[in-house]
N, C-alpha and C positions, 0 to 999 in steps of 0.2 A: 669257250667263253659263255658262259650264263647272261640268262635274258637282265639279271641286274645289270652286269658287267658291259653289257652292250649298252642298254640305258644310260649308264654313264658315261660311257663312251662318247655315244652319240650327244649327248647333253655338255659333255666337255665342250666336243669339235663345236657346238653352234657357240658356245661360250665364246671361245678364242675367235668365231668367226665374228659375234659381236663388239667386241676387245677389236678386232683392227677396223670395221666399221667407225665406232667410236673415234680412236684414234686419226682417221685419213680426215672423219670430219672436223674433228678438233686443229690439225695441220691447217686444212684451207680453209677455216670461220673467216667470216668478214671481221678484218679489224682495223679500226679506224684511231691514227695517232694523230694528234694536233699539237702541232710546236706553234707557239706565241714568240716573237723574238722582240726583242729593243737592242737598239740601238748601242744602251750604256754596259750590254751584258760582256764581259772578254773573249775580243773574236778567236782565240782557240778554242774555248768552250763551244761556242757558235757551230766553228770547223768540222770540233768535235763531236756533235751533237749531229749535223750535216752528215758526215761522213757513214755515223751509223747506221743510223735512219733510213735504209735504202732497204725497201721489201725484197725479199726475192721469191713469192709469191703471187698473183694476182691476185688473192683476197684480201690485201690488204692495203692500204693507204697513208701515206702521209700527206696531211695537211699543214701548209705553213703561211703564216699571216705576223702581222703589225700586233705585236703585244697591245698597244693601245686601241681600243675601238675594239678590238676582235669579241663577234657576237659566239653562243656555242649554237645556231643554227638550228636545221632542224633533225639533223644528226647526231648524238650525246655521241662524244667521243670516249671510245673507251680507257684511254687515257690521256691528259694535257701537261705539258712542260712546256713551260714560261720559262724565256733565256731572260734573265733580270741584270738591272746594275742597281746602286744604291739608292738611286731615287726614282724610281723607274714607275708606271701608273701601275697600280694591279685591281683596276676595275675590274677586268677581263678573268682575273683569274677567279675574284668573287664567283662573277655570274656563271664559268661554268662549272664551279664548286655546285652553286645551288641547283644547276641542271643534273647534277648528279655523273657529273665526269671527277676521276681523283684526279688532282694538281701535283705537280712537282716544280718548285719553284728553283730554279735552277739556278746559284750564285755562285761567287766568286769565294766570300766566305762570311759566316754569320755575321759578320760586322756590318755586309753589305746590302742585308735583309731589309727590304723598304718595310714601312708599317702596313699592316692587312689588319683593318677590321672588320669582321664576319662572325656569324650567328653558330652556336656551336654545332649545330646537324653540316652545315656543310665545311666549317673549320675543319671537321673531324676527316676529310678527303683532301686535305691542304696538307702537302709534307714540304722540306726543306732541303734540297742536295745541294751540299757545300762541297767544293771542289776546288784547288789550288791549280789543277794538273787536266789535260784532257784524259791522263793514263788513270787517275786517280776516278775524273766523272764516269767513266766506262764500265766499271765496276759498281759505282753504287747507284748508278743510274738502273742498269741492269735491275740488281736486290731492290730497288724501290719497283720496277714496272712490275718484276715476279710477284710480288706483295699487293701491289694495288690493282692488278689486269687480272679477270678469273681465265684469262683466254692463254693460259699459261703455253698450250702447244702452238697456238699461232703463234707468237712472239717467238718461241724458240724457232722455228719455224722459220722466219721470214727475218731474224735479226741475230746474226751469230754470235754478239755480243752478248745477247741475253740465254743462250744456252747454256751456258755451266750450270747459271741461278737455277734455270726452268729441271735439268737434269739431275740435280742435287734434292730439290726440293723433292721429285718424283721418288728417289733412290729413298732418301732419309724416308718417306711417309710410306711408302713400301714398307721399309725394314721394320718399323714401328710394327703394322700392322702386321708382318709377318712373327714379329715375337711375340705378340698378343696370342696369335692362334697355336702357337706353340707352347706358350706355358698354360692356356686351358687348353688339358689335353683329355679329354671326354669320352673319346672312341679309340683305341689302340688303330694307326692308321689312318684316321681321321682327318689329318690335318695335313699331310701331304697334298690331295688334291687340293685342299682351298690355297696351300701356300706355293701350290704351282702354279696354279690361275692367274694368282696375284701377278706373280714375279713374271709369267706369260707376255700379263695387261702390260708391266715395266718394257716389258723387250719391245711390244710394238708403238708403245707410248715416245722410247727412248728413240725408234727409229723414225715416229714422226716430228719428233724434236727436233731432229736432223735433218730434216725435209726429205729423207728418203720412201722411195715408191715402196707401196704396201702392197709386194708379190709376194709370187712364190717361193721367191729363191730369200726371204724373209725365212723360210723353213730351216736354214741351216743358225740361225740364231737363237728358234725355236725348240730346237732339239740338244742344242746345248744349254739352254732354261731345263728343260726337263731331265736331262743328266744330270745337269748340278747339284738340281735338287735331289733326284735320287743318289747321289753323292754326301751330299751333308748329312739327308738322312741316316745313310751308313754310319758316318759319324756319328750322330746324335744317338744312336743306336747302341755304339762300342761304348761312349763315354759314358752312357747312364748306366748302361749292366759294369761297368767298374767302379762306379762312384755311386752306390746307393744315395735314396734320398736327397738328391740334390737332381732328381730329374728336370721336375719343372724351371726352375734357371737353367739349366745347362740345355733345354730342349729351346725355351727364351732366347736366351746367347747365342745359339747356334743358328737358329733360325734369324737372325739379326744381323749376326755378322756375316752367313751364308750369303742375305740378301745385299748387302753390300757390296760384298766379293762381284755378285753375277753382276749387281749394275754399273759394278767401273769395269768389269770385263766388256760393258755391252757398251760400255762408252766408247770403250778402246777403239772396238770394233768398227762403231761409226765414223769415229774421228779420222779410220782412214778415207784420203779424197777421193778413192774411185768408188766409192762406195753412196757419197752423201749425194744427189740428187739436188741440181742448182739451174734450175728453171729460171733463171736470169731475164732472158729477152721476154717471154712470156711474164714474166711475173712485173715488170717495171713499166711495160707496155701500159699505161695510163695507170697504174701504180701510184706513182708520185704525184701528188696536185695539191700545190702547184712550185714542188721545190722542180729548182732549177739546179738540175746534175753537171750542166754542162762548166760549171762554174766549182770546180775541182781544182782550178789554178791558183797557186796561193795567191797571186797578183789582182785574183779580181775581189772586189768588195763584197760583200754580202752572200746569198744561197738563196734568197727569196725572189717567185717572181708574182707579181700582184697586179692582171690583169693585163701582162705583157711589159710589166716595167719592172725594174730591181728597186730591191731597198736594203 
């Protein structure tokens, strides 16, 4: 090995070693969710909204409060879902529009939309999730938080409902960028390392979306990243020496669909349970404030407690 070759070597490993750095801190960011509830909103929804919402991190928080009256504090939240019915107040959701928290206004279906009037700068953080179904709110609840929270790995992180969105979104903007550096193809070889990097960043990115601990043993995921790649290479390799002139697409495509390949392999991989890392006790341990867990029973009312009393 030449002193370049060791250079890069060594310049890689700090890389990958900053890529899980990155990463573990991205996992446990402080993230702070505020649900608004009313009364007139459909207590499945309510349930359903209750049920997910359960951190399983300690950096992260749900706050739950009285749609009406509710101030945004002197905490911005980094996101707020307001349980709404059809005439429900949305003062609350105004003001923390304009403190600069995004909204989600959580109804039963657009017919149910109470009126909001608000100034376009913070309008533009006010969204709409219409939902029939709690199966139906779980999903596009998820795609609005991934969209409006830049805290995409804590949420995956701390809310497994929102994992697919946060996983997907990682996988597809990888792929992208990996077929970018594939069709400028500049240096013979060239593009291999930066598209190993990338796809590296995905493997521990993917593993802290899962809430899994960022070891050693992290290395057997690692090393099938870098097979693969040197695998598609291969590929990319055979198919342009038979198909003149149709390099840069097919180096494009390959490196695209390559990266897609590893990231539902690495999903796979997560998605088995002895694997993902659920700090449960620790993470709910003053976690929640101030929903009231204990009230999972379908029989009881509400999910809120406000000062030591239900609502």
């Amino acid at each position: 090995m030449d002193v370049s070759q060791r250079v890069w070597s060594i310049g890689r490993v700090a890389e990958v070693a900053g890529f899980a750095r990155a990463a573990s801190k991205g996992r446990d960011e402080r993230l702070l969710v505020r649900v608004l509830v009313d009364a007139r909103c459909p207590r499945e929804l309510v349930c359903a909204v209750r049920d997910a919402l359960v951190p399983e991190r300690p950096g992260a928080s749900v706050e739950v409060l009285p749609l009406a009256g509710a101030e945004p504090g002197t905490e911005v939240a980094d996101a707020v879902i307001a349980l709404a019915g059809a005439s429900s107040p949305l003062d609350a959701v105004a003001s923390h529009a304009r403190a600069g928290s995004p909204v989600a206004i959580v109804v039963e279906g657009l017919l149910e939309l109470p009126d909001l009037e608000l100034e376009e700068g913070p309008a533009s953080l006010v969204s709409v999730v219409a939902a029939s179904s709690p199966e139906a709110l779980a999903d596009k609840l998820a795609a609005w938080l991934v969209s409006a929270c830049d805290k995409d790995l804590a949420l995956a992180s701390n809310f497994s409902f929102c994992r697919a969105a946060v996983v997907d979104a990682l996988v597809s903007r990888c792929a992208l960028e990996n077929a970018v550096v594939g069709a400028v193809h500049l240096i013979p070889g060239s593009d291999l390392p930066v598209m190993t990097a990338k796809q590296l960043k995905l493997a521990l990115d993917i593993a802290a979306a899962y809430g899994c601990p960022l070891e050693p043993a992290r290395a057997v995921e690692l090393l099938g990243v870098v097979g693969a790649g040197l695998g598609w290479r291969a590929v990319a390799r055979s198919l342009v020496g038979a198909l003149p002139g149709l390099g840069t697409l097919l180096r494009a495509g390959i490196a695209y669909g390559g990266t897609l390949a590893t990231g539902n392999a690495l999903r796979l991989r997560f998605e088995a349970p002895a694997l993902v890392e659920r700090p449960a006790e620790a993470g709910r341990e003053g976690a929640v404030s101030p929903v009231l867990l204990a009230t999972r029973e379908p029989a009881e009312e509400g999910y809120v407690t406000i000062d030591g009393s239900r609502s």
